[in-house]
N, C-alpha and C positions, 0 to 999 in steps of 0.2 A: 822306670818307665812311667810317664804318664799320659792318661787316655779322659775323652770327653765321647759322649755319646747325645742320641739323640731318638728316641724312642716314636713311632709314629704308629700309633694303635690301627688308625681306619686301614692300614698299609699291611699291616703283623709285620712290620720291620722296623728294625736298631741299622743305624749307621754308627760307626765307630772312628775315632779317629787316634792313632798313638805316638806318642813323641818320647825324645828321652833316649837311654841305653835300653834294651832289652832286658830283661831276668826270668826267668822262670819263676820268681815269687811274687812280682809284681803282675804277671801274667794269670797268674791262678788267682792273685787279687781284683786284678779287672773283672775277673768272669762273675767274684763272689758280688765285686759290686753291683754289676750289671745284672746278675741273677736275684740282685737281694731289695731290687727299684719297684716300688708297687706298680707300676703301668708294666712290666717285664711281663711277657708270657710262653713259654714252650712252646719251640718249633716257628718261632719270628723268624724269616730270614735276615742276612745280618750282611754290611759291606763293611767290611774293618779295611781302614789304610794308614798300613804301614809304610807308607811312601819316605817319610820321611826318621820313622824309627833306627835309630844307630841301631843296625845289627853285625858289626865289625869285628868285633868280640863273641859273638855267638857263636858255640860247637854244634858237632851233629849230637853232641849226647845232653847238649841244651834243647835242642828240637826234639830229640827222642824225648826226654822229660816235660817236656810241655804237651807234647804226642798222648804220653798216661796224663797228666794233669784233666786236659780234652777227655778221655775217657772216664775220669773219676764224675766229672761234672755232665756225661752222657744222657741219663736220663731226664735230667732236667731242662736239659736243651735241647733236648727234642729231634722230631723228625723234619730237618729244615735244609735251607742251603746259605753257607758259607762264602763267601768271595772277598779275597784278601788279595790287597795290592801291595805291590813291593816297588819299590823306587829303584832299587842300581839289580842289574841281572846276577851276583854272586844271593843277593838276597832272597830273589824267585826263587833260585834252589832251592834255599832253605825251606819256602816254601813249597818247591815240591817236595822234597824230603820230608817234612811235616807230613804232609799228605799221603806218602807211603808208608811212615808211620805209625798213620790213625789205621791205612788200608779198611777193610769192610769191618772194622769192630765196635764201630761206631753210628750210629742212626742218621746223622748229620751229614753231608755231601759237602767238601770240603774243597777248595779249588782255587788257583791262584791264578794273581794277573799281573801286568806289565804297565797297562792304565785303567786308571778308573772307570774310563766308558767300558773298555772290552768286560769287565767286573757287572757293569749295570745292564750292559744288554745280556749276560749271560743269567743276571737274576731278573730278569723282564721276562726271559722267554720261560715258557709254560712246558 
């Protein structure tokens, strides 16, 4: 997998974008990288689009291990909101699925989309 970002301080938001195959190790790599950027700070909200991410090959016990991955890196990302887009509707699953298995163990509010606008007006509103 690979991913670009794009950090906007005045805003306390990361936009993400990720291309590629999926993995669960490249996944936990994105986060170290993005957590590890000196402008990065806890609790940014974040539009990650995976619109175009191959996830064809992804399990549910790839989602579940990304699901703990999200948890391992909990506190440091803080208390924010999330919006992730998915490009074909077998892949929203997955994102919903993700999201049921973050459920409330996590500080981060976590939530998937179909397009990008429905993604930015959900992190607009207050």
């Amino acid at each position: 997998m690979n991913w670009d970002y794009v950090i906007v301080n005045a805003r306390n938001f990361i936009s993400v974008r990720g291309s590629g195959n999926f993995s669960t190790a490249s996944f936990e790599e994105m986060i170290r990288d993005i957590q590890s950027d000196e402008q990065w700070q806890p609790s940014m909200d974040c539009l990650i689009d995976f619109s175009i991410l191959d996830l064809t090959e992804t399990t549910s016990n790839d989602i579940k291990m990304a699901a703990e991955i999200h948890k391992k890196y909990d506190s440091r990302t803080g208390r924010c909101r999330i919006a992730v887009v998915f490009g074909r509707e077998a892949d929203f699953g997955l994102g919903r699925m993700y999201e049921t298995f973050l459920g409330s163990d996590v500080l981060s509010t976590v939530k998937s989309f179909r397009t990008a606008d429905e993604a930015r007006q959900w992190l607009a509103d207050e």
